[in-house]
C-alpha positions as MATLAB code, in Angstrom:
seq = 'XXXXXXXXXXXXXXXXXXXXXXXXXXXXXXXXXXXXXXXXXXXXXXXXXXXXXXXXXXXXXXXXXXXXXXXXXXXXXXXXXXXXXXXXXXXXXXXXXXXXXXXXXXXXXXXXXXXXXXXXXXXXXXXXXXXXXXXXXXXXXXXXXXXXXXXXXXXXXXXXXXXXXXXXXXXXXXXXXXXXXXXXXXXXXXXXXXXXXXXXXXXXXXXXXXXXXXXXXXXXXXXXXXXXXXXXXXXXXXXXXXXXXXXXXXXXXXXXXXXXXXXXXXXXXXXXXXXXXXXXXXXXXXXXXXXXXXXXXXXXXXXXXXXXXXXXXXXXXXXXXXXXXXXXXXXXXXXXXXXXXXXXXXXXXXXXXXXXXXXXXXXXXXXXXXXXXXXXXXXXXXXXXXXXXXXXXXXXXXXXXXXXXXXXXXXXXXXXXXXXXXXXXXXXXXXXXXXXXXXXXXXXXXXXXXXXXXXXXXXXXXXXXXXXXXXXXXXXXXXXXXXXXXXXXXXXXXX';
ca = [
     -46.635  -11.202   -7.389;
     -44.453   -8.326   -9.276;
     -42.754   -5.999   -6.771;
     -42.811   -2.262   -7.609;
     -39.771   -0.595   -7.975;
     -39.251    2.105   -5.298;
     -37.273    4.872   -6.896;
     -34.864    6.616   -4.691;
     -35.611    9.758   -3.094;
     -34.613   13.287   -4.869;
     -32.546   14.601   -2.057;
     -30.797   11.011   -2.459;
     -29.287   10.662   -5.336;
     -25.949   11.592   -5.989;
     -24.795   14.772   -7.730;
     -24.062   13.766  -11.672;
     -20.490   14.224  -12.244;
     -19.147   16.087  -15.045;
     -16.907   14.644  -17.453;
     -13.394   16.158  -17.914;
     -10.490   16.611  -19.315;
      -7.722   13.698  -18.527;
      -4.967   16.248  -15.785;
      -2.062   14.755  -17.718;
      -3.480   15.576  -21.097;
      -4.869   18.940  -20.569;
      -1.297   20.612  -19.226;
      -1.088   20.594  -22.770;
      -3.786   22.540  -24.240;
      -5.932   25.523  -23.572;
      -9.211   23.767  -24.096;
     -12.137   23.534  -21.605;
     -11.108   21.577  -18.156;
     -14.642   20.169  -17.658;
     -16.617   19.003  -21.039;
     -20.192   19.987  -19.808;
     -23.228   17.856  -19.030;
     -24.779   15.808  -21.989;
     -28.032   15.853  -22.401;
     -29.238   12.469  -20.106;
     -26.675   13.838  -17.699;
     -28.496   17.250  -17.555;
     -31.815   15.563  -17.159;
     -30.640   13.142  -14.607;
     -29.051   15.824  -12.423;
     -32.139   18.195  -12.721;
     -34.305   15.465  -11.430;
     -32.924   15.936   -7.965;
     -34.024   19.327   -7.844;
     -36.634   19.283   -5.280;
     -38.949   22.236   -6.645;
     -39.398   23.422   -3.386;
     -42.653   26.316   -2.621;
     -40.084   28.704   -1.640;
     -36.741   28.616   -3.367;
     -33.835   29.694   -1.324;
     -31.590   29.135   -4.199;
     -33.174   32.553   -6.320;
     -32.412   34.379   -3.274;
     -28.909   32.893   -3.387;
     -28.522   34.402   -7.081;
     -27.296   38.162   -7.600;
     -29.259   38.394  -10.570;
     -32.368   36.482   -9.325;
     -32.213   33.910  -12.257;
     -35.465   32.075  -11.480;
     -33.872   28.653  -10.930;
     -36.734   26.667  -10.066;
     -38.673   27.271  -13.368;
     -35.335   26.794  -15.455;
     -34.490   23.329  -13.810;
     -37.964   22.335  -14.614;
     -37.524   23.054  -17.872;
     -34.425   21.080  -18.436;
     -36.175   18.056  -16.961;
     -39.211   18.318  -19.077;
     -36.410   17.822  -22.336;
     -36.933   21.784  -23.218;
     -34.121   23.027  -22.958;
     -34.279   26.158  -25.442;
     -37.306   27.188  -22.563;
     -34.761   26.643  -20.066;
     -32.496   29.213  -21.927;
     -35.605   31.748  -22.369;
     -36.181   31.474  -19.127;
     -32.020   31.905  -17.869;
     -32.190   35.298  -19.937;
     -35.084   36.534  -18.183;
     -32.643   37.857  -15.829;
     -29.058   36.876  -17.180;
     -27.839   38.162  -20.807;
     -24.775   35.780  -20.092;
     -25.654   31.874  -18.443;
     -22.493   30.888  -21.074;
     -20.232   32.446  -19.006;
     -21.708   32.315  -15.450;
     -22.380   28.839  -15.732;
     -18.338   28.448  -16.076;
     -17.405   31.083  -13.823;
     -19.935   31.937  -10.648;
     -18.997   30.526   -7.444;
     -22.131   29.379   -7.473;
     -21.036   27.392   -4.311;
     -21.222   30.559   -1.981;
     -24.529   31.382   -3.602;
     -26.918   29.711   -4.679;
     -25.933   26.092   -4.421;
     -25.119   27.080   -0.751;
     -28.713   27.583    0.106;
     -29.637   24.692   -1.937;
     -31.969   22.980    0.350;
     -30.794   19.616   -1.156;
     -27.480   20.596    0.004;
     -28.718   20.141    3.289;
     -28.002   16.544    3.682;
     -26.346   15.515    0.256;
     -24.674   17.705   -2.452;
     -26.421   20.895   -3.873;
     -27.717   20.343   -7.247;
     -25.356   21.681  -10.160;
     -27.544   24.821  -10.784;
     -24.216   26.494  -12.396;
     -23.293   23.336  -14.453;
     -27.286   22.915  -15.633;
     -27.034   27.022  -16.490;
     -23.729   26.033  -18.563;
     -25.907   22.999  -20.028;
     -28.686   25.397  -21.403;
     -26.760   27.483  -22.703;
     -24.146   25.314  -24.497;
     -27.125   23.068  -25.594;
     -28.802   25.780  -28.359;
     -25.060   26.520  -29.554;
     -24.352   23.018  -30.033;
     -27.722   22.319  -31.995;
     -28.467   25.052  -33.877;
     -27.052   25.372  -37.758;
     -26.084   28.650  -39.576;
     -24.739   29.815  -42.738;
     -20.942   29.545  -42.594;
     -20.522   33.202  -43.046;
     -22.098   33.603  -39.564;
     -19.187   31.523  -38.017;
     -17.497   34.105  -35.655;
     -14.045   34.386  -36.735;
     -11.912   33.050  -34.261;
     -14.455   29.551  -33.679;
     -11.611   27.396  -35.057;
      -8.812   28.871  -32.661;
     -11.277   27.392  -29.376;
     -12.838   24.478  -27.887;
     -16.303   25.615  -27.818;
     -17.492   27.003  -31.473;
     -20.171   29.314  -30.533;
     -22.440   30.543  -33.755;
     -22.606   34.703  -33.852;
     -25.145   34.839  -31.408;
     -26.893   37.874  -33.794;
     -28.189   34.641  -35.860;
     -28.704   32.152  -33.324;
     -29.661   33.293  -30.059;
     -31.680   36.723  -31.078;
     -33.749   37.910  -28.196;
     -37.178   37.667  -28.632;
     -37.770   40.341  -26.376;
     -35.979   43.274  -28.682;
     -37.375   46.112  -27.429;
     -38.057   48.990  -30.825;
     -36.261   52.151  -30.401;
     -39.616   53.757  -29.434;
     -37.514   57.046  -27.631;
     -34.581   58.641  -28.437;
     -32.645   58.909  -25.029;
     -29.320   58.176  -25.302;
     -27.809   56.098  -22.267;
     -23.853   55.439  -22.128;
     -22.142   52.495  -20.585;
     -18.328   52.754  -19.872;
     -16.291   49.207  -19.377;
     -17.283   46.145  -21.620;
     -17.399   43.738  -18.540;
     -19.323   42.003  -17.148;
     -21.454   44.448  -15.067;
     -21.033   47.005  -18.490;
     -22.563   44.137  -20.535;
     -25.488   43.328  -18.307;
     -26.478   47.308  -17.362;
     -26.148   48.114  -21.711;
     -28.279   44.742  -22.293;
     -30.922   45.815  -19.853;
     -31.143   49.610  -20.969;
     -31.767   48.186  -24.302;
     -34.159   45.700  -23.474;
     -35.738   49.213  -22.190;
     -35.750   50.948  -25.143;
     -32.899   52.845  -24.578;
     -30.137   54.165  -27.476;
     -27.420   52.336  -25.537;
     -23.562   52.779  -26.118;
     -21.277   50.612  -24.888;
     -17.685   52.619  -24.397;
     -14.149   50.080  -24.216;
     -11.100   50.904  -23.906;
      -9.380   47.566  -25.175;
      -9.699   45.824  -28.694;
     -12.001   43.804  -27.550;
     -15.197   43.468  -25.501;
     -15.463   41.394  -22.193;
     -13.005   42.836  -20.100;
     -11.974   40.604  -16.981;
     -13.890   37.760  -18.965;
     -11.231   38.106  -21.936;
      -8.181   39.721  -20.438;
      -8.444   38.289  -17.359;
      -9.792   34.559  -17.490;
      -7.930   31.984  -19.192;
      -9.158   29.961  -22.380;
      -8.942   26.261  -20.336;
     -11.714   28.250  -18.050;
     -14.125   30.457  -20.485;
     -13.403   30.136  -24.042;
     -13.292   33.462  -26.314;
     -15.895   32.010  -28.142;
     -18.078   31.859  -25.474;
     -17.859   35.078  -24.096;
     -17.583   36.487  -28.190;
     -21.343   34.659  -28.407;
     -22.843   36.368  -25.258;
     -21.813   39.949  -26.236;
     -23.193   39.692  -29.976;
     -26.573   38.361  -27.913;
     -25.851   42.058  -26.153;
     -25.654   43.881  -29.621;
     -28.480   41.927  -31.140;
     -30.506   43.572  -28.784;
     -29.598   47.034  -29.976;
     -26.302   48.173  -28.131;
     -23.844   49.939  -29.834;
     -19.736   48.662  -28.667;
     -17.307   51.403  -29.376;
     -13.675   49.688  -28.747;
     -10.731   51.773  -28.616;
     -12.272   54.084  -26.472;
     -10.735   55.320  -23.574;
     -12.998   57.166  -21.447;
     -10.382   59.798  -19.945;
      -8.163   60.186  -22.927;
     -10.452   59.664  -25.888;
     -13.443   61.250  -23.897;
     -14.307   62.544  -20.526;
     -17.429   62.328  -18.356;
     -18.761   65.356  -19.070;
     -17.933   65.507  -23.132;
     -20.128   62.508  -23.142;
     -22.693   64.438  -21.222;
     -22.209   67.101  -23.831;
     -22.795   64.778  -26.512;
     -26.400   64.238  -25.109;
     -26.132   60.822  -22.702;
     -28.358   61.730  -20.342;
     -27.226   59.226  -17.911;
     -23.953   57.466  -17.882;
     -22.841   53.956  -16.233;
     -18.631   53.596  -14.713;
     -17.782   50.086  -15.123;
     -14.105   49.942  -15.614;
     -13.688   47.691  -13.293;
     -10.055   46.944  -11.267;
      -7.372   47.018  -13.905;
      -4.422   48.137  -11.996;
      -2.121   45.789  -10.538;
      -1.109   45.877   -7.042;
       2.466   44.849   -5.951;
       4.589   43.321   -2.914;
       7.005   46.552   -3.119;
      10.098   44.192   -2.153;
      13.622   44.639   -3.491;
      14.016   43.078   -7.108;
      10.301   43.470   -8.432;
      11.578   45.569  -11.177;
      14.000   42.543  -12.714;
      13.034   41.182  -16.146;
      10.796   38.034  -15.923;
       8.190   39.753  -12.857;
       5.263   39.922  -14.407;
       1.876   41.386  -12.610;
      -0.701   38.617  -13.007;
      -3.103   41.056  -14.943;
       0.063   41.750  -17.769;
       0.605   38.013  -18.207;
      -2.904   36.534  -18.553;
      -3.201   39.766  -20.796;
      -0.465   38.822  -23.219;
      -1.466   34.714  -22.612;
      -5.228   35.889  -23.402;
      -5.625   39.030  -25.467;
      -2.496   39.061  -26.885;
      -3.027   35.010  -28.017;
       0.280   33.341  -26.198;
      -2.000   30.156  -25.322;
      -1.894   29.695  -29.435;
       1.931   29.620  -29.171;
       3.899   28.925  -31.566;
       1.498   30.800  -34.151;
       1.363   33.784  -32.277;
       4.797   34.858  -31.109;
       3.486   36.793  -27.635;
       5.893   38.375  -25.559;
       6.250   36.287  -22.442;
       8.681   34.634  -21.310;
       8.962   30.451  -21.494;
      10.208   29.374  -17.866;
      11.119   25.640  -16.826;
      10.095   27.396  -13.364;
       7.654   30.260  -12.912;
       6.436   31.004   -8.933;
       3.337   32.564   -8.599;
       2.266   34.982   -5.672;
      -1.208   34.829   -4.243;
      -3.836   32.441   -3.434;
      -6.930   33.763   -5.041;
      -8.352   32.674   -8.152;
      -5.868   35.185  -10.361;
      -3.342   33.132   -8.494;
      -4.356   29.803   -9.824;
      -5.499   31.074  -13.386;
      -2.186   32.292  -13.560;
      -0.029   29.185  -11.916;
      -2.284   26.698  -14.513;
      -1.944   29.044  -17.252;
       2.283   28.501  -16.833;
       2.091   25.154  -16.886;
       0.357   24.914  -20.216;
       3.010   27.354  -21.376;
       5.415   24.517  -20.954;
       6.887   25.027  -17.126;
       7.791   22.052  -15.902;
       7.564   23.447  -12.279;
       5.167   26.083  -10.822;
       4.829   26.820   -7.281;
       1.801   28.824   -5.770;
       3.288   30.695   -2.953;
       0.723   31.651   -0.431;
       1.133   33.061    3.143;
      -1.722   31.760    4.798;
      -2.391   28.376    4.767;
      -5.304   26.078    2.567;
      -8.100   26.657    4.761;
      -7.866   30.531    3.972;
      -7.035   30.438    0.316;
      -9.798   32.689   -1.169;
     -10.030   30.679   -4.674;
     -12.265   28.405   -5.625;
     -12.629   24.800   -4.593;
     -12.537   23.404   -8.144;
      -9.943   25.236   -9.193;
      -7.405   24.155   -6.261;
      -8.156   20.888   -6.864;
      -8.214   21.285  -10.901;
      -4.530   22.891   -9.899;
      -3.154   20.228   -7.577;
      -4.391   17.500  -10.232;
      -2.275   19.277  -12.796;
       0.636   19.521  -10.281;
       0.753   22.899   -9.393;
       2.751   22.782   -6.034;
       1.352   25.120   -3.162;
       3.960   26.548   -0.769;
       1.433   27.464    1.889;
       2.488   29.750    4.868;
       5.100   31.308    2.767;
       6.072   34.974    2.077;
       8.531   36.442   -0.505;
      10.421   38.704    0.937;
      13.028   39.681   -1.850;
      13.236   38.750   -5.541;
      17.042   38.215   -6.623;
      18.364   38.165  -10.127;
      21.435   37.583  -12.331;
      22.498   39.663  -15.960;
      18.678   41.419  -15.345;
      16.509   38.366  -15.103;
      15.152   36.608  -12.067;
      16.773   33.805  -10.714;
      15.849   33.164   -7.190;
      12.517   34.316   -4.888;
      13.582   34.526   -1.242;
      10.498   33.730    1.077;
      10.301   33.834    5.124;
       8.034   31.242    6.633;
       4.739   31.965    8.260;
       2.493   31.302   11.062;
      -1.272   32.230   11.699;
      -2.101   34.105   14.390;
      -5.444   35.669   15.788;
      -7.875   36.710   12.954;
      -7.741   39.685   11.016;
     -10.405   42.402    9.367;
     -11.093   39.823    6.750;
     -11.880   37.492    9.593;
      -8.758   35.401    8.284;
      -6.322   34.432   10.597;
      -3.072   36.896   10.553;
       0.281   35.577    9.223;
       2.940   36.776   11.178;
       6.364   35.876   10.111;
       8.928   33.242   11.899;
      12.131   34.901   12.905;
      15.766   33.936   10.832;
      13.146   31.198    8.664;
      13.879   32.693    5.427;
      15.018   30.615    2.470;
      15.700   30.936   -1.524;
      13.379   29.190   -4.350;
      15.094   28.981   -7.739;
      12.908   30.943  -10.612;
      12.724   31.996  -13.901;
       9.466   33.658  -13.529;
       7.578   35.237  -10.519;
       3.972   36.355  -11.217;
       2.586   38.580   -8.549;
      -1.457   37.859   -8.041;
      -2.121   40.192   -4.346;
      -5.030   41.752   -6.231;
      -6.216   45.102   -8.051;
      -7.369   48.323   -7.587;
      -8.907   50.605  -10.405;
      -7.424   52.430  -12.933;
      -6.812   56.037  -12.163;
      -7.452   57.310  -16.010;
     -10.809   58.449  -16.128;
     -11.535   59.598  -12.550;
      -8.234   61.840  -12.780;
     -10.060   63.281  -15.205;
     -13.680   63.791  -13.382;
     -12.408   65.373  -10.164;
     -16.238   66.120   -9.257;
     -16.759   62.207   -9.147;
     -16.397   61.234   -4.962;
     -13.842   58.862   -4.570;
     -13.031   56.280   -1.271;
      -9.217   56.365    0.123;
      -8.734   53.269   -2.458;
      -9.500   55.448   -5.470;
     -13.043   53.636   -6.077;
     -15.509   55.348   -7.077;
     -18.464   56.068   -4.282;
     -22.059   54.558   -5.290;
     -24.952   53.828   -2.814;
     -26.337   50.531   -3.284;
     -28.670   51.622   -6.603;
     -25.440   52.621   -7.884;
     -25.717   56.493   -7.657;
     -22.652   58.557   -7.285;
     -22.482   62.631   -6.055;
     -22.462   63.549   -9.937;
     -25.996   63.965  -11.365;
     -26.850   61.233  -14.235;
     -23.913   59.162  -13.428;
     -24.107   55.635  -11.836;
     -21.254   53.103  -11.112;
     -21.173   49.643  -10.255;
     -18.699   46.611  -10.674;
     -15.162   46.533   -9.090;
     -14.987   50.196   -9.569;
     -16.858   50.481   -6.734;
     -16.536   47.498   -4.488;
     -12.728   46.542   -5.339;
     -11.582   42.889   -6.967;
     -15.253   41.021   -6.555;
     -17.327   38.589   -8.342;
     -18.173   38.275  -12.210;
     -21.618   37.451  -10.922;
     -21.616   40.350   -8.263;
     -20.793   42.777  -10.801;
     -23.439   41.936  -13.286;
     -26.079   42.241  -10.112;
     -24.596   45.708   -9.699;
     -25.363   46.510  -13.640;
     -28.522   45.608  -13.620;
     -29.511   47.476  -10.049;
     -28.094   50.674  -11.939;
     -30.257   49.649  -15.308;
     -33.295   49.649  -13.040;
     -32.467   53.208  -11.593;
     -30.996   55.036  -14.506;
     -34.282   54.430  -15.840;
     -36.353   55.175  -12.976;
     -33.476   58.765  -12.989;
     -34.150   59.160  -16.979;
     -37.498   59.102  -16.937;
     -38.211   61.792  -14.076;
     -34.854   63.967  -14.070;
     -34.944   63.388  -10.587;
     -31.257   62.519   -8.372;
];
């Protein structure tokens, strides 16, 4: 008599690991930490998904990516459907796939979760989106031009991942966008996708903001994020780079130019400090200058490009967010041989991902928890030493974190080269200086109700401009709420 096989349950089997990088070898490169599903792997870990009637997990997701159909799609072996599907409601599953905490969101209401792990939503998203890059050919010309400096070659997504939704031209409202980040990339993608004659306004050489300046290459390869803003202009949005919005133009010379509505997205680009004795010595860098020079200015291709930052045996990093770690990893692949993440709370509070810690303690980043610098000392101009006081929790604060309060006559000296100071951001003064009619919060972010709307007729914000430091993912939700009602605003004059 032949016994059937009984196949295991969905909700019981185990969440598909994804392969990566060796710790030991990757301290010495920039490429990707984790290598991505193949495509069995993909398959086998959308098979637990349980399809469920009601799917918590779109709920979960910012952008309402519908997950269910997508998952489905990967199990049934089409995959470029999956993608189709992904870009219903996300002009970038390249880069959220790699950079979403997609375990406070959707994964958390996974109901798989429930018992076992939550299926891998953000590593299947990576999957399909990595899969039509990987399998697609295109004349060499159509390389982008940096594909052999990264780990991930990504084909000039103009050729290779054209929308086949591009909406014609059929009006000839003009709609601007100001900040090429991630909530400036979704709100220009969807105003085009409307028929809208979108331009996209940035001040820096390049467009991606946080996602290029900000996130290291180990994390999100330039390539990646270079592929999902040509999939922005091949649907019709114009990038202007080099364009500072406060210098170059203001708010209302833009309005004067005929934008009839107008999108603030410049996100939080100004660094915030301890304001202790000694921050002004060579060799203290603010975490968003030193990724900058690592990432924008091309330090992780050292020796070719000869960046300005400093080579430490020691570099000390303040914070515990994911800045914090970004920056602590980013030293050690710069050749430190120690880097210490000093944090005042302890582990439990750390606001940074759960991968990433542990990505950081495999590649021996050493967290000083309950620590506090107090003092930066120096010798000839440079840093030498970072005095710290010890810390202890005490009853929870505004954040619902519990409040370090310092131990009396605890404090102690840690020998530096290099202290990197990741406490967080606030935004960048330029351009509201210049709109004094713009409301602003006690922070200096702008005011927007929760479609984005500000007190200045025809002008929306969302992003970190409004809600301080946040989410790639949240900010992207934010563009696309504001797509929705600068349309709704441009079609009926009405505020």
């Amino acid at each position: 008599m032949q016994i059937e096989q009984i196949k295991p349950k969905k909700e019981k089997i185990p969440r598909t690991k994804i392969s990566q990088q060796n710790p030991l070898e990757r301290v010495k490169n920039f490429s990707e930490v984790e290598l991505g599903y193949s495509e069995e792997e993909a398959v086998r870990e959308s098979s637990r998904c349980l399809q469920c009637k009601n799917p918590k997990c779109i709920a979960g997701c910012p952008v309402e990516i519908d997950i269910k159909s997508f998952i489905a799609a990967i199990n049934e072996r089409q995959f470029e459907k999956a993608l189709e599907k992904i870009r219903e409601k996300n002009s970038m599953p390249g880069i959220c796939g790699r950079v979403c905490p997609q375990e406070d969101q959707c994964e958390k209401v996974c109901i798989v979760g429930i018992k076992n792990e939550p299926v891998a939503i953000g590593k299947l998203e990576r999957f399909a989106a990595d899969y039509i890059i990987n399998n697609r050919t295109a004349p060499a010309e159509n390389l982008t031009n940096n594909s052999a400096e990264h780990s991930c070659n990504y084909i000039d997504n103009s050729v290779s991942q054209k929308s086949s939704q591009i909406p014609k031209k059929d009006c000839k409202i003009k709609a601007a966008v100001i900040g090429a980040g991630p909530a400036g990339l979704t709100c220009a993608g969807e105003l085009a996708k409307l028929g809208y004659d979108v331009t996209l306004f940035e001040a820096l050489h390049s467009a991606g903001g946080v996602l290029v300046y900000g996130i290291p290459e180990f994390r999100l390869p330039k390539s990646v994020v270079k592929g999902e803003v040509d999939f922005v202009e091949s649907l019709g949005v114009e990038i202007r780079l080099n364009a500072i919005i406060g210098k170059t133009y203001t708010i209302d010379e833009l309005i004067e130019k005929g934008y009839k509505s107008i999108f603030i997205s410049t996100g939080a680009g100004l660094p915030y400090f301890l304001n202790i004795p000694g921050e002004n010595l060579n060799g203290v860098y603010s975490a968003n200058e030193y990724l900058t020079r690592v990432n924008l200015m091309k330090a992780y291709l050292f020796p070719k490009w000869d960046t300005p930052v400093k080579k430490a045996d020691i570099v000390s990093v303040v914070g515990g967010g994911n800045v914090a770690l970004d920056s602590a990893r980013t030293a050690k692949r710069l050749g430190a041989k120690k880097v210490y993440i000093i944090y005042r709370r302890s582990d439990v509070e750390m606001p940074g991902r759960i991968e990433e810690i542990h990505h950081a303690i495999e590649e021996g980043i050493e967290m000083m928890f309950l620590t506090n610098p107090v003092g930066i000392k120096g010798k000839d101009g440079w840093v030498n030493k970072i005095s710290c006081i010890k810390m202890e929790l005490g009853e929870p604060d505004d954040s619902g974190r519990r409040r370090p309060i310092a131990v009396p006559d605890s404090e102690y000296d840690i020998e530096t080269d290099v202290v990197v100071i990741a406490i967080g951001q606030g935004p960048n003064p330029v351009l509201t200086q210049t709109s004094p009619d713009i409301a602003l919060n006690k922070r200096g972010n702008i005011i927007a109700d929760n479609i984005g709307k500000t007190n200045k007729k025809g002008v929306f914000a969302g992003g970190d401009i409004v809600t301080g430091a946040a989410t790639v993912i949240l900010a992207m939700g934010a563009g696309k709420v504001a797509a929705k009602a600068m349309d709704e605003y441009m079609k009926t004059n009405i505020w």
